[in-house]
C-alpha positions as CSV (number, residue, x, y, z in Angstrom):
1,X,6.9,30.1,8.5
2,X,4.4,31.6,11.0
3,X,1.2,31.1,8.2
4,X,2.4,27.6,7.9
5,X,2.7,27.0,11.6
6,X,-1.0,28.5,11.9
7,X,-2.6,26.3,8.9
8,X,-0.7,23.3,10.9
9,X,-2.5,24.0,14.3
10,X,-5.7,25.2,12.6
11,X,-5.3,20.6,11.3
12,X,-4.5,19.7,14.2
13,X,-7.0,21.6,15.9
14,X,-10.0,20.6,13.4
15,X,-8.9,16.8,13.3
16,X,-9.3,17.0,17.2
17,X,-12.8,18.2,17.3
18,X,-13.7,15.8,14.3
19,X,-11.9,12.6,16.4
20,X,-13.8,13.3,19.5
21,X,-17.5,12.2,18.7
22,X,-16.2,9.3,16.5
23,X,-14.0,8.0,18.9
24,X,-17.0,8.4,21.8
25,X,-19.2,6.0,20.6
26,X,-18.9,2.4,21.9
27,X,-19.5,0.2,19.5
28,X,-18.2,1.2,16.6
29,X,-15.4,1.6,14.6
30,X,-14.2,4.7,15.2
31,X,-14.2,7.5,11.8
32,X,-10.9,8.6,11.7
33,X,-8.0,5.9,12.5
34,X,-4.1,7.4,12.3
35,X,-2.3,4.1,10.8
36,X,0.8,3.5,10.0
37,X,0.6,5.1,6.1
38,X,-1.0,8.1,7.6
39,X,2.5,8.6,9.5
40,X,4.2,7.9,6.7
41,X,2.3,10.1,4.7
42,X,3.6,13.1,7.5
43,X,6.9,12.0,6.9
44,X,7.7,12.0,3.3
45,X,6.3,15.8,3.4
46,X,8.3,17.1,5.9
47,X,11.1,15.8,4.9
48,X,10.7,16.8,1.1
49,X,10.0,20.6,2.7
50,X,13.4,20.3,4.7
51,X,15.0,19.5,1.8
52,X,13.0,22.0,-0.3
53,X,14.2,24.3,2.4
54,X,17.8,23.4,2.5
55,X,18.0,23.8,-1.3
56,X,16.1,27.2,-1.5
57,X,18.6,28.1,1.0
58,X,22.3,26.9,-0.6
59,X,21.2,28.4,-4.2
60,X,20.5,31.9,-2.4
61,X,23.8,31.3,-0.4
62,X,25.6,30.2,-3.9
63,X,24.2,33.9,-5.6
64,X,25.2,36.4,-2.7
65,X,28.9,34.7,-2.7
66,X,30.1,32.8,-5.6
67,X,33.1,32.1,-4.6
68,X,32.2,29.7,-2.0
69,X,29.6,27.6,-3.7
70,X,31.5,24.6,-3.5
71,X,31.3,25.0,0.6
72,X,27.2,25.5,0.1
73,X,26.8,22.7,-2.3
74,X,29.0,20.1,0.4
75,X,26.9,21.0,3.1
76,X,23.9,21.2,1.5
77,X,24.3,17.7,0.4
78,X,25.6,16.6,3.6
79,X,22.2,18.0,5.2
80,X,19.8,16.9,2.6
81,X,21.7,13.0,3.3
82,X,21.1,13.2,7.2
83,X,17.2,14.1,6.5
84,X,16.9,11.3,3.9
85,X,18.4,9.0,6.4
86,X,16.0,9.7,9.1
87,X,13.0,9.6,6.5
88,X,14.3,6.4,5.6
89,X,14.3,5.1,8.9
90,X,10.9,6.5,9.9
91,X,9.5,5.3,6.9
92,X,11.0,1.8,7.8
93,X,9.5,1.9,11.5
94,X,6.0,2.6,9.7
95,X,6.5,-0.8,7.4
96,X,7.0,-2.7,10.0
97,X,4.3,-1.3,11.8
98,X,1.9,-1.9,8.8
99,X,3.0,-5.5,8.7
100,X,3.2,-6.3,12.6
């Protein structure tokens, strides 16, 4: 988790220094523009790691106790439902975005 939190800020960090000069000049169009599909982009792979996460999770959960896989598998569902219905409604906000 901390490797991936590093390569994250390392992005964000690079996309930063490359936005700066592009975004300084006056009249042009500016290199690098975050639209809505970029966003949506952000959100379909975070929530498929979440999910990824979640499932990784259950089946490790389901092989140390089997007698209470049917516990694991309702909540993992359960979870994996509340992060598809944000991503749904983020992905929602960015359409309308898109076409507004």
């Amino acid at each position: 988790m901390a490797r991936i939190l590093q390569l994250c800020m390392v992005v964000a960090a690079v996309l930063l220094v490359i936005a700066t000069p592009a975004m300084a000049q006056d009249g042009a169009e500016a290199l690098i523009t975050f639209s809505p599909s970029f966003g949506a982009a952000i959100i379909i792979l975070g929530a498929g790691f979440g999910i990824a996460r979640i499932g990784a999770a259950a089946v490790e959960s389901m092989a140390r106790q089997p007698e209470a896989a049917g516990d694991i598998r309702g909540g993992m569902v359960l979870a994996a439902a509340l992060i598809e219905g944000a991503t749904f409604f983020a992905l929602i906000v960015c359409i309308i975005a898109i076409f507004s």
